[in-house]
Structure formats: C-alpha cells, structure tokens
N, C-alpha and C positions, 0 to 999 in steps of 0.2 A: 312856720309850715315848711316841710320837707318832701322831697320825694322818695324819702323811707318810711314816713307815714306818721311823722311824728308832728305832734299839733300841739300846742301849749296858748292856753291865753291869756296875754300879758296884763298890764294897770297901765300902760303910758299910753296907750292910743298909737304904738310905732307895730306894725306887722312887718317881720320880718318872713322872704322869703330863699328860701334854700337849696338849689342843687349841685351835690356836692359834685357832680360828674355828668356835667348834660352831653351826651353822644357817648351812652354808653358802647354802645357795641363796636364806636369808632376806637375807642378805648382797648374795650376785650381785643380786638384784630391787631392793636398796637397802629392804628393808624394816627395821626396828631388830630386829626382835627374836633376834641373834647375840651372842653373847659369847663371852670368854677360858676358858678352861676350866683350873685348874692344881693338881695333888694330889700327895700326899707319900701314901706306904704305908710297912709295915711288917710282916712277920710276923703283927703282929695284925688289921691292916687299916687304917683312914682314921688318919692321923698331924694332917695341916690340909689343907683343900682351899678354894679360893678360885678364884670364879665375877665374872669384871666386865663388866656390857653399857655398853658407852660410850657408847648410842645414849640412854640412860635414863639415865645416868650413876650405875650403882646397883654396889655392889660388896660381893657376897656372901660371908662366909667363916665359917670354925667350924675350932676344932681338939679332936683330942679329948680327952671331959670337959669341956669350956669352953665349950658352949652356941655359938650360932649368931647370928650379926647381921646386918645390912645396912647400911652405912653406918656403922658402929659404933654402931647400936642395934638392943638382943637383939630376936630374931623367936621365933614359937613358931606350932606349924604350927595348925591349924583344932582344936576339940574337935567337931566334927559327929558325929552319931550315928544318923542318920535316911539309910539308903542311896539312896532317892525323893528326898533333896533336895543329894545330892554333885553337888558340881562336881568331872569327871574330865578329867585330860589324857591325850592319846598321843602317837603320833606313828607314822610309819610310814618305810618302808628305800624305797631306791632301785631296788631289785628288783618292777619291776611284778607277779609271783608272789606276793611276799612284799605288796606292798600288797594285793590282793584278797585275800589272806587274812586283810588287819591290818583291812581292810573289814567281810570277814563278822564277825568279834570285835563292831567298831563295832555293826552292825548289831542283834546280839544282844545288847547293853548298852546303846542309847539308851533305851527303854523303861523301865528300871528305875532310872537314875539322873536328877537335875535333868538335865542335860545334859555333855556334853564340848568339848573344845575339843580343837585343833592349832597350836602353836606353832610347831614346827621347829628347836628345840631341846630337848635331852633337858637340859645342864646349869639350862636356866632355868626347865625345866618341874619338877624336884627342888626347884630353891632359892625356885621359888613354894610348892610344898605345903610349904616350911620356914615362909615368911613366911602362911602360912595363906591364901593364893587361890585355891589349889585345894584338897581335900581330897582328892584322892587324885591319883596319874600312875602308869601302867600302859605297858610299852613289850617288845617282844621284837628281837632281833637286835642289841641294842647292843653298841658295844665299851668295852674299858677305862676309854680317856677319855675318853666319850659323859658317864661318869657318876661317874667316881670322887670328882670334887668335888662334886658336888654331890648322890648318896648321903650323903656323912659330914654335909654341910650340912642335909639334912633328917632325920637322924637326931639331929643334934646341937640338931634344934627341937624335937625329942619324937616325929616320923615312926616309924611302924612303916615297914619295909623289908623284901622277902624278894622270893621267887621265886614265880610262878604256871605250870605248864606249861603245854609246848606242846599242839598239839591233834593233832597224829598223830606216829608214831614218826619221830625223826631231826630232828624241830620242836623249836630251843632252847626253855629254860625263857625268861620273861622276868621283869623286874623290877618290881615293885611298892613303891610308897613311898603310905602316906597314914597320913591323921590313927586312932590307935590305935581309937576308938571307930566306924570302919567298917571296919576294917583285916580281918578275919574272914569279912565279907559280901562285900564286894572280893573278896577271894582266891577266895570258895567260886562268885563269879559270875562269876568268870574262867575257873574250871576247869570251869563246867561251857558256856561259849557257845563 
C-alpha cells in the first residue's frame, strides 16, 4: 500500500507499507525536512520499518523486539516527566477545515506544554520522539503510511503510543506517540482541548 494509491494483495501475510516522500510540500519548497517512509506488518502489527531523510542523511529503523537506531546507533526516546517543560510536535491535513480545527487543538495546548513544533512530516516527527527531541507528537487524519514506520520506530525506543480522540462525533481518533513518563498527561490533555 502506497500513498499513490496503489494496493496489491500479496500470499505471505507480509503487508508492506510505502511512502515514497512523506513532507511532500517540505519537498516541493526544497526545504530538507522529507523522507522515505517504508514498513513491513503483519497480523500482529510493526514487523521492521525504516524511515531515511537524505537531506540530513539520517536513516532511521527498528524491527520488532530489537530496539531502534539511527545510523546504526541505538536511540531511546526522552524520559521527561514534567508536562510545562515537553517538547510537542503536530502537524496538520491539507484540508483547510481540518487545519482550523488542528489550530484550535494547538491553541488549547500551547499554554501547558514548553512549546510545539511543525515539521511536515509525520514519519520524522515519530522517529525524533524515538531519538528523544521531542517528547511527545500528537497528529489526527493520518494514513497508513504517514506512520507505520515510524510508529514501530518510536515504539521500539521505549515511546508509549495510542490513540487520543476526536473532538466531535464522526472526528477520527488520532495518534499519539511520546516519552512513557508524560504519556498519561498528553493523552488526558488532548482529550479534553
């Protein structure tokens, strides 16, 4: 599965997922911060997934059980514990709707945390709260393979990972990945802004 819309289904029980350019429009502006986006599933979930920005020349991966690295040295996400001094990321959809709503979220969440960031990509905004620069990323309306590598990547750093809901009926849940020790505070201050 792709995010060019290509879908094929295989005989091994391996589901691969594929984005050949996640941050596109970081891309288009020629800005660095895009990358390769590439994961393997299974039944149970993340099998290996592997995240490379060429612009940094960094290349993220982890398979599961076997811990996480960057350049083939292990990463392990933040141990922060202090909700006032997280570093959080987002990101927000192409759907100007969908932005002013990702907006009021923001709005309702600067106050309470150090501050946020917007990268424009979701796999490298995961595979930093692996390598511990952000301590937490918060994101709704992604697909597949916005995140599938780079979920097992910060999971496989020590990341808690789950869902936070939407904020009205028919509003996807979204994803939340951060360091275990705000993971609780995050979630309960998603649900309620």
């Amino acid at each position: 599965m792709g995010e060019e819309g290509t879908a094929d289904t295989g005989t091994s029980g391996i589901h691969w997922l594929i984005d050949p350019i996640d941050g596109t429009t970081n891309y288009l502006y020629r800005l660095p911060l895009y990358s390769v986006s590439i994961a393997a599933r299974d039944r149970d979930g993340g099998v290996v997934g592997v995240v490379h920005a060429p612009m940094t020349d960094e290349l993220f991966a982890a398979r599961r059980g076997g811990g996480a690295t960057v350049n083939g040295h292990r990463i392990t996400c933040s141990d922060q514990r202090v909700l006032g001094s997280t570093l959080v990321a987002t990101g927000f959809g192409y759907l100007p709707e969908r932005r002013a709503r990702q907006g009021e979220r923001v709005a309702n969440l600067i106050a309470e945390v150090r501050d946020i960031r917007r990268l424009g990509s979701a796999a490298l905004d995961l595979c930093y709260v692996a390598a511990g620069r952000f301590d937490a990323y918060y994101e709704q309306w992604l697909n597949p393979w916005d995140l599938a590598a780079g979920e097992l990547i910060a999971h496989e750093a020590g990341a808690r990972i789950g869902q936070f809901p939407g904020r009205d009926e028919g509003e996807p849940a979204g994803l939340l990945a951060a360091s275990p020790g705000i993971y609780d505070e995050m979630l309960a201050l998603l649900a309620r802004s």
